[in-house]
Structure formats: C-alpha cells, structure tokens
C-alpha positions, 0 to 999 in steps of 0.5 A, a space after each residue: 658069107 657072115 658079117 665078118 667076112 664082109 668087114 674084111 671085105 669092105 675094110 680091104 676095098 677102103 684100104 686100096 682105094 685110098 691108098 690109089 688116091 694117096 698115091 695118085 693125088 695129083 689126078 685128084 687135086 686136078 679134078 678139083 681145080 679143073 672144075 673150079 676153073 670152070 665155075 670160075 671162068 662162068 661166073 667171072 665172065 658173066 658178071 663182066 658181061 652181065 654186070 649186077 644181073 648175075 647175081 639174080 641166077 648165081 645161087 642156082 649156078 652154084 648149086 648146080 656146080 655142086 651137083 655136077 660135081 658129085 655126080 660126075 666124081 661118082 659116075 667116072 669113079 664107077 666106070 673108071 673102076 672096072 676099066 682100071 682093073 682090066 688094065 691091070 689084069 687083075 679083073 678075072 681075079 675079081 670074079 674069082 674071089 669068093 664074092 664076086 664081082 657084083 659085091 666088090 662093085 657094090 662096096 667100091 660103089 658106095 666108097 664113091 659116093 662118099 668120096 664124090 659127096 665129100 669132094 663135091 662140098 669141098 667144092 662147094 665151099 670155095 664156090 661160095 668163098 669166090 662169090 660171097 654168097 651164102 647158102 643154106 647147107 642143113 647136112 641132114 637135108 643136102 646129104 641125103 638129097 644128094 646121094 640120092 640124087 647121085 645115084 642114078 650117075 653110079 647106075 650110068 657109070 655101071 651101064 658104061 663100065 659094062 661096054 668098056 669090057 666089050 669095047 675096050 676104049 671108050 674114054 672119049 664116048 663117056 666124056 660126052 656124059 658130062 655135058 648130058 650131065 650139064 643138061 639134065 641139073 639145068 632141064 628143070 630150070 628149062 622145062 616144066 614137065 612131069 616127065 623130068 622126075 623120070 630122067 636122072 638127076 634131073 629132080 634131085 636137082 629141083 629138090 636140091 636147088 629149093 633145099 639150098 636156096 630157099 632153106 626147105 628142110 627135108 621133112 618139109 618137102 612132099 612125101 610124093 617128091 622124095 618118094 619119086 626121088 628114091 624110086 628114080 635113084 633105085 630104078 637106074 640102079 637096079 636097071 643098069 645092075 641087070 645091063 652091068 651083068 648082061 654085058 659081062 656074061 656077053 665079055 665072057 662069051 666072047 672071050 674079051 674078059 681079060 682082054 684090053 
C-alpha cells in the first residue's frame, strides 16, 4: 500500500462519516443539547443551593464538562462504529477490503477525535457564555493535552467494540462507561496519589484543569508529567488494539462475525 492508496482511503472514510452526520444530525444536535443540560441543571441548582459558594469549584466543573464531553463523543464514536457496521451487514466487507479492518479502524478513529475535540469546545464555549466565566484556552496547549488525554477513551471504546462482536448487544453495559467517566475527570480532585497517572483520563484531567484555569502553557509544564501523559494514552491504545483483535479472531472462531 503507497500513500496514494491510503488518501483514498482516508478521504473516503471522511466522506461516509460526514455524510452520516449530515444525514443524522438530529442524533448529534441532541448529544449536545443532552450534555448542556446536564451541566446546565448542575450548575443552575447548585448556585440555588449554594449561592455565591459555587463560584469557588465552577472553573473545574466547566473544565471537567469539557473533557467528558470529548472523551465520551470518542469513546461512543468508537464502540458505536464496529456495532453499526454489523448491523448493516457490511462488517465482513471491511476485513475483506485490501486494508483491513484495523486500518480503516484506525483512520475512523483519529476522524473521531477531531470530531469529538471539535464538538467538546463548542460546548465549551456556550458553558462559558451561561457562566460568565472566563478561561484560559491557548490551542497550542488545550488541543494537544486533550487528544491526548482522549486517547485512552478511543482504546476503551476499541476493548467495547471488540465484545459488541461477541456479544452483540451491550448498549446498556457500555453506557455505565460514562458515569466512570464522570469518576475518573473528578479522582485527581478527590485522591492525591501516584497512582491516578495510571488510571485513564484521570491525569490529562489534572494537567487540563492547571492549562485552563491557572494558564500553564504546554512547555511550561514537566517533561515527566507530559511524558506520562503520552505513555498513558499509547498504553491504553496499544492494549486495547491486541484486546480489539484477540476478540475478532474469538468472533471469527465462533462464527458470530456477520451475526447481529
């Protein structure tokens, strides 16, 4: 395969996906609103109950809406993906093509990210519009730190997309995902451990939350902290890639690949 082929490749995975949004965008005007909502009714009730007290935690209530909002788009995006396809019936013809399910996977995958980073400030944006707020958003230092950060949601979303061809339906199973979600933006706020470096999104919360509020530029921040970033985002990836093809060759064996 030369780089011509793989243009084709990736300029005909762009074209399908954004003709599904086009065609269903109702489906994704609703995420949005579904998610404004939500940060809407958190931060609404709790200056009724708290009053002026609110205002003390609302930076990192905003920046961690931000991140959830990302890293659940990518993650959904991902898992959604290989489950769409079986329903379609068009999943056999993916491991058929000349390239293979992993790279078509793998350029759907980084046209999720973008989308997910695009539609996470969006978000952002009218989050900070309803609080009046003000935050510190250098794209050189928020964009890198958030697809990196997003990344080990992509290899979650992989590990689910890999059951969902065993198991079929497990819509209600990986919903539960984004209330872990929810608990891994929040823990380094929680917890003062090592250990959150190695759970996902957890430290590109920590590092997104300092960027954002306190206006740390990207190459102001420790070699070692970035370092850990991009290793936590490539180990999840990398794992859940040898997870994502031990499940097919298990689909294959059994027979259930084209089944839904």
């Amino acid at each position: 395969m030369n780089a011509a082929q793989y243009g084709l490749l990736a300029r005909a995975v762009v074209e399908k996906q954004l003709i599904l949004l086009r065609r269903y965008w109702i489906n994704t005007a609703m995420m949005l609103v579904a998610s404004y909502l939500f940060f809407a009714m958190i931060f609404f009730g709790g200056r009724a109950v708290g009053g002026a007290g609110i205002g003390d935690t609302l930076d990192g209530v905003v920046v961690g809406f931000f991140l959830l909002t990302a890293a659940t788009a990518a993650y959904f995006d991902v898992a959604g993906n290989v489950m769409r396809e079986a329903q379609w019936g068009t999943l056999e013809q993916l491991f058929m093509s000349p390239f293979g399910i992993g790279r078509v996977m793998a350029i759907k995958s980084a046209f999720n990210v973008a989308l997910s980073a695009a539609v996470a400030f969006a978000l952002l944006a009218v989050m900070l519009v309803t609080t009046d707020r003000s935050l510190s958003v250098d794209p050189l230092t928020v964009v890198p730190l958030l697809v990196l950060t997003i990344l080990s949601a992509v290899g979650l979303g992989f590990v689910f997309a890999g059951l969902s061809l065993l198991y079929k339906r497990i819509e209600n199973v990986s919903q539960l995902m984004q209330f872990s979600f929810i608990a891994l933006i929040a823990a380094p706020a929680a917890v003062d451990s090592p250990a959150i470096v190695a759970l996902p999104l957890s430290h590109g919360s920590a590092l997104l939350s300092r960027a954002m509020t306190d206006g740390v530029r990207l190459w102001e921040f420790p070699v070692l902290d970035l370092a850990l970033l991009v290793g936590n985002g490539l180990a999840y990836l990398l794992v859940s890639a040898v997870a994502f093809s031990v499940l097919v060759r298990r689909a294959r064996k059994l027979g259930v690949m084209g089944h839904y």
